[in-house]
Each structure stands twice: as C-alpha cells, then as structure tokens.
C-alpha positions in Angstrom: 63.7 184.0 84.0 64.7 180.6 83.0 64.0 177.2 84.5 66.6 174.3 83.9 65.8 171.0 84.5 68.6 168.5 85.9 67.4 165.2 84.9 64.5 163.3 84.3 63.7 161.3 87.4 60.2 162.1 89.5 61.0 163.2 92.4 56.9 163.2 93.0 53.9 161.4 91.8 50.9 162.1 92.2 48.1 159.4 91.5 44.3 159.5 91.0 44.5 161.5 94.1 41.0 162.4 95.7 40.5 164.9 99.0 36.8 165.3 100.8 35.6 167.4 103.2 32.7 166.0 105.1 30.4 168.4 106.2 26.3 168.6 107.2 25.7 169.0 103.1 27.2 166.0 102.3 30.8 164.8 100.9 32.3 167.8 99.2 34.9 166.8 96.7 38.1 169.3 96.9 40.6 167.0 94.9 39.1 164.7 92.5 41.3 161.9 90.5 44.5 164.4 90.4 47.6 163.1 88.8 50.9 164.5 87.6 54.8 164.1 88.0 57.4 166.1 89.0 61.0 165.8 88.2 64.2 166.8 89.9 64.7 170.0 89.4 61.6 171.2 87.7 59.2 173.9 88.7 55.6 173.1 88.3 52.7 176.1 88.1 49.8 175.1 89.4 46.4 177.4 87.6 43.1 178.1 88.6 40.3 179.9 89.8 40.1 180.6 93.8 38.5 177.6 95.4 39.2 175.4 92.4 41.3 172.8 95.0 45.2 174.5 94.3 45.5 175.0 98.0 43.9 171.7 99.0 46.3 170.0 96.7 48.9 170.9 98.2 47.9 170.6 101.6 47.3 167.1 101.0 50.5 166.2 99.4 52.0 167.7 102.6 49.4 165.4 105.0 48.1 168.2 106.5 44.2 168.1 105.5 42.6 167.2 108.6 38.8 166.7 109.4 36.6 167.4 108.1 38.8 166.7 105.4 40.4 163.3 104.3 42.1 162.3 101.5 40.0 159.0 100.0 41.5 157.9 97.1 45.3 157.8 95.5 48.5 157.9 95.8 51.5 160.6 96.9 54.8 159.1 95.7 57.7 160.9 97.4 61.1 159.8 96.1 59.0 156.4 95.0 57.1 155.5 98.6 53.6 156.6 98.7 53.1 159.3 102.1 49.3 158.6 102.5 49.8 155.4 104.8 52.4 157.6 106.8 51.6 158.3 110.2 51.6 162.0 112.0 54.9 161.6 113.7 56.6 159.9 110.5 55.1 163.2 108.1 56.6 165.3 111.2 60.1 164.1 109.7 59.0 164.7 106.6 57.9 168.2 106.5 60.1 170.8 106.4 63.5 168.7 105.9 62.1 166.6 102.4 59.1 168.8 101.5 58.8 172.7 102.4 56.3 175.1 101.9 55.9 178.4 101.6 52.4 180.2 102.3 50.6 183.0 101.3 50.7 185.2 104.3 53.8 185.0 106.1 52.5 186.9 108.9 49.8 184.3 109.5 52.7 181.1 109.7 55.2 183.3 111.6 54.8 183.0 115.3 54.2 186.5 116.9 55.7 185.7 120.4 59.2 184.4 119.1 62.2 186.1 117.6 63.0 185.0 114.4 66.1 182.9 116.0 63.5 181.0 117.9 61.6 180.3 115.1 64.3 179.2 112.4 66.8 177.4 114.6 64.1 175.1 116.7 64.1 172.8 112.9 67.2 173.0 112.4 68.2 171.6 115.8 65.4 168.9 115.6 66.0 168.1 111.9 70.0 168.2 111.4 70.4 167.9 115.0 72.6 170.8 114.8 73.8 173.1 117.8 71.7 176.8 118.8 75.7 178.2 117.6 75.6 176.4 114.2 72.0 177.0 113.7 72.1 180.6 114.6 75.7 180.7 112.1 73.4 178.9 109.2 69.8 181.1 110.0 72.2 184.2 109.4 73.7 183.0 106.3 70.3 182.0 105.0 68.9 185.4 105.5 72.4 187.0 103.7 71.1 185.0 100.9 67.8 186.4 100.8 68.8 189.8 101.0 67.9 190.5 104.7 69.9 193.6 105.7 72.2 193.0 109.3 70.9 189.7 109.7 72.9 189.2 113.1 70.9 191.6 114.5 67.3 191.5 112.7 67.6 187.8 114.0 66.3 188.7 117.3 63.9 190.6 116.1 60.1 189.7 115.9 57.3 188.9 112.6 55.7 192.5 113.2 59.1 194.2 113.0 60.0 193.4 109.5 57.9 194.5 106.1 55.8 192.2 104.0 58.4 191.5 101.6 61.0 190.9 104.2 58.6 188.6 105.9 58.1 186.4 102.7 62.2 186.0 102.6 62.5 185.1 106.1 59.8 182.0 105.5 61.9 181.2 102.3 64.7 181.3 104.2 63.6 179.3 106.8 62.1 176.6 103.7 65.6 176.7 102.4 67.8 176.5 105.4 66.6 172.7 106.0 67.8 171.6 102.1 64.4 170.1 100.9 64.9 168.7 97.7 60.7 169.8 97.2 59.4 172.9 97.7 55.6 174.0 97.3 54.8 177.8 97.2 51.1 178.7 97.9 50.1 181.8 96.1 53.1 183.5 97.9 53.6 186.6 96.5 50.0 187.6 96.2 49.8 190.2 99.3 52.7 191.8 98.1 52.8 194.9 95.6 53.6 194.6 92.3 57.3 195.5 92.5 58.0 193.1 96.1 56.3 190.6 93.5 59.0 190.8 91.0 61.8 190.8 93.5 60.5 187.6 95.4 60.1 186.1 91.9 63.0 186.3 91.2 64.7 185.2 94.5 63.2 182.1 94.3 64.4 181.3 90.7 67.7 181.7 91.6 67.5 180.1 94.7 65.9 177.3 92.8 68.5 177.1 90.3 71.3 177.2 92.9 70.4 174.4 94.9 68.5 172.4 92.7 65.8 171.7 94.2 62.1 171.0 92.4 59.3 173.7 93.3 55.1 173.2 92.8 54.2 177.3 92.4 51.0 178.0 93.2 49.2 180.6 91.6 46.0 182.3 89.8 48.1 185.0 88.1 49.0 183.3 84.3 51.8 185.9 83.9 53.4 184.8 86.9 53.1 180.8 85.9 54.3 181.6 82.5 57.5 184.0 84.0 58.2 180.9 86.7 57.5 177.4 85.8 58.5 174.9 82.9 55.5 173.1 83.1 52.0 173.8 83.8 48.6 172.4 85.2 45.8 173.9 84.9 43.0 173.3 87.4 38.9 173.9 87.1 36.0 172.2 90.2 39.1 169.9 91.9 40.4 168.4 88.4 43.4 169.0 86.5 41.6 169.4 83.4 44.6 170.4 81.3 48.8 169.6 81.8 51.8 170.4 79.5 55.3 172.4 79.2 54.7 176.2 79.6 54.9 176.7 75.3 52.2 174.0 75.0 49.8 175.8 77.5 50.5 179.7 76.5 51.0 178.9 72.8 48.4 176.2 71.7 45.8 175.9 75.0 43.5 173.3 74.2 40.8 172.8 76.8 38.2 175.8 76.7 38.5 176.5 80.1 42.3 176.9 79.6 41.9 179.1 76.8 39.1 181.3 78.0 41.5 182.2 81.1 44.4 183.2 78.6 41.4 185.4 77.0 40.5 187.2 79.6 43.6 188.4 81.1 45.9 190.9 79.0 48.4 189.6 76.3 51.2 187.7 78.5 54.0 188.4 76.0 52.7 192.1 75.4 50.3 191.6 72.5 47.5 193.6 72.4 43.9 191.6 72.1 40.6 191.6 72.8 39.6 190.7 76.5 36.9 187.9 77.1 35.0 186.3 80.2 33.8 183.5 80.3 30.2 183.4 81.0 28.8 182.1 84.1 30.1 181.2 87.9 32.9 177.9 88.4 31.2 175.2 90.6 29.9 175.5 94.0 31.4 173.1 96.8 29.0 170.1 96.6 27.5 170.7 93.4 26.7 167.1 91.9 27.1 166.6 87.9 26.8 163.5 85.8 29.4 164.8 83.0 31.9 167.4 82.6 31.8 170.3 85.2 32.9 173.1 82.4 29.8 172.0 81.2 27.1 174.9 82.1 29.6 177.3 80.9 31.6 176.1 78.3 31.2 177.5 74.7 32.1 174.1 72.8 29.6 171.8 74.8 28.1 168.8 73.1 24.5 168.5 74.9 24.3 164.4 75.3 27.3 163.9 75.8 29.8 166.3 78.1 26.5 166.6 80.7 26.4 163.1 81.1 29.9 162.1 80.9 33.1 162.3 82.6 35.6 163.4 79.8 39.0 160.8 80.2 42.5 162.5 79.7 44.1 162.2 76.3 47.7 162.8 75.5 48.0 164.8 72.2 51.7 165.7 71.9 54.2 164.6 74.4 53.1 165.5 78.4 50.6 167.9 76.7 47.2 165.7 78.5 43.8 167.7 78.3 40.4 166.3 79.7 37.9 167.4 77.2 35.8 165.1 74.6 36.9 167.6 72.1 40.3 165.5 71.7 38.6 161.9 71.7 
C-alpha cells in the first residue's frame, strides 16, 4: 500500500497540547505537551500501548473530552484557527463535515433503533442541506463504494443486521459521504479478524487516495502503522516521545521505548529475530515523576539525570524528533 502526499500545507497543528481528567485521586494527565502537524493529504499513525492517551488525543482534537476531562493547555490548529476556544454548537459544524472519525466498534456508534437511511442521511441534510431524495441517492452511492452489496435495499436495514466488517464500511461510509478533508480512525479494525482487517485496510487507502483527504490512524499494531501511514508518532504515559516518516521509525528507531516495541513484535518486513519485552509495567493514571517516565523501565537510563528531568525534543534528521537525553 502506498501513501502519496499532495502538498505540503498543515492541514492540522497540534501545539503543546495538554488533556486532564479530574478525579477524587487528583489531576490525572492523559495528554501531556503533545505536538505534531499534519499535511494535506498525509496519513499519520499514531503508536502506543493501551491507555498511553491515543484515544484521548483524538478525542480532544475532535472537542469531545468532557468532565471530568478538560483539555488545559495548547493549541488545535484546524486549517490555521485554533478549535479549543470553539463553542459546543460551533464544533457541532465542525464535526463530521471538516473532521470525521471513525471508531473502534461500529456497533457501539451505530444507533440500534434507526435504519441505516435514518442514520446517514440526518448529516447530510443538516450539513449540505441536501434533500431525504439526494441524500438517500448519495448514502447509496457511498455504500457502492464501500463494497456494500444491494445498497438500495440494505439501506433500510438496521446495525444488527449487517456483519462486523460491513458495519465498519457503513461508518466509513457515512465519514466519507460528508467530504471531510480530516479523518481520524480509532483503532478501527481491531475487532475484526485478520482477513476483514486487510480488506478494511485497504478500503481506506484507496479511499484516501481518491479523495485526498488527510487521515490520523490509530493503532497499537506496528504492522498495520507501517502497511498505512507515511509518518509516524509514537506515544508512551500521554507524550509523543518519538515522531518521524515511517523509514525513519521502522529502519533507525531511536528512543528505547520505540525500539523495544519493534523488538518484541515479529519482523514487520518478514525477517526472522529474536523477540524481546521490555521489562516492567507503562505508568499508572496519576503516577507523579520528576524526570522521564520510560524511566523505571528503560535499559539506557542515566540515574541523576532522566529520574529527575524532563527529557526536551531534539530534531536529529529532518521531522525525525525523539524525547530522550540520549540525543542531547
């Protein structure tokens, strides 16, 4: 699969961005000082551990962390105007006709008591102010393009009726059908079996390459990331702790926590290699530490300094930022 980029303009960026829940155990940090671009037309993979912030991220670049959570710090650039001092009713323009999303279980974001007409032509109406005809003539071509079978008829038909798979086309085809020129994917093949995987993969890079349109792919499968995106960011305890172009994160990793994941999964390319954990558990929510929160468990730790400092980022080749004091 190959990912071209159009041009060179962000479409999104992201600046020291910080999200907190606030709970009876204090302020819990879920997004701390996150920043990165994306350009028109790129797809972004998004790495990490489960519950290392991917899905608060992009919840808050969509506004839709709500209390106990807040976003305290940063900014969300969307075609150059930050979102964060955006009201409710302003983001309700803004979601689903300038940024979709895609979640993990489709089941749980498709409304049980309405057809799937209901569901798909509502936006489409409120959005493009279209007619129930042309939205119903435009739902039905959307799902031709995603390879739903009789799509005039299945239109009527309800979430429960339609496989796993079928369900994950329907929610990109509903993403799709509103011509977002951002699209976030949550983890959205991970319910599916290995070969619905592979099929939904590669829908959404040709759907991405036939509209244009820039994608954040969220994920904690490397082979995945490496198979959809042309540049990565790699995610540990709320940071981004390492960012480059797919090559620079698969070929020369350079934060330990980046290549210890590359270690213990299986050759991405087919090479055959020795599989290694790394020692240890990743942060709990609410954990406090002076330094660098690899630090328990990293293998290249420098005791008085990455326990008591916050490593910076430093830029070693071009876009290719890690945060370690190994690069200083």
């Amino acid at each position: 699969m190959t990912i071209s980029v159009s041009n060179s303009i962000p479409l999104l960026q992201v600046r020291n961005l910080k999200t907190c829940f606030y709970t009876y155990e204090g302020v819990l940090p879920a997004v701390n000082d996150v920043s990165f671009e994306l350009k028109k037309g790129e797809v972004l993979g998004i790495v990490g551990e489960s519950g290392c912030g991917k899905t608060v991220l992009s919840l808050s670049i969509m506004k839709m962390v709500y209390s106990p959570g807040k976003i305290t710090a940063g900014e969300i650039l969307f075609k150059g105007k930050n979102l964060i001092p955006r009201s409710e009713k302003e983001m309700e323009k803004t979601r689903g006709s300038q940024i979709g999303m895609i979640f993990q279980d489709p089941l749980t974001s498709l409304n049980p008591v309405f057809s799937i007409e209901e569901q798909m032509t509502e936006p489409l109406m409120v959005h493009h102010g279209l007619s129930r005809k042309d939205a119903r003539t435009k739902i039905i071509e959307m799902l031709k393009r995603v390879d739903i079978p009789s799509p005039e008829k299945r239109i009527r038909d309800y979430p429960h009726q339609f496989s796993g798979g079928q369900r994950q086309r329907i929610m990109i085809a509903s993403a799709l059908s509103l011509n977002p020129p951002l699209l976030i994917a949550d983890e959205p093949t991970t319910a599916l079996d290995v070969s619905i995987q592979a099929q939904i993969l590669e829908l959404l890079v040709s759907v991405q390459k036939e509209y244009g349109i820039s994608v954040i792919f969220i994920s904690h499968n490397l082979g995945v990331i490496a198979g959809i995106s042309h540049r990565v960011a790699v995610m540990y305890g709320g940071w981004i702790v390492e960012r480059g172009s797919v090559d620079q994160i698969f070929d020369t990793p350079l934060h330990p926590y980046t290549r210890a994941l590359l270690s213990s999964v299986p050759g991405i390319k087919g090479e055959k290699k020795r599989l290694v954990s790394l020692p240890g558990s990743p942060p709990r929510a609410g954990e406090v530490f002076d330094g660098c929160l690899l630090y328990p468990r990293c293998p290249q730790r420098m005791e008085g300094r990455c326990n008591r400092e916050i490593p910076p980022e430093t830029v070693k080749e071009t876009e290719h930022g890690v945060k370690c004091f190994l690069y200083l």
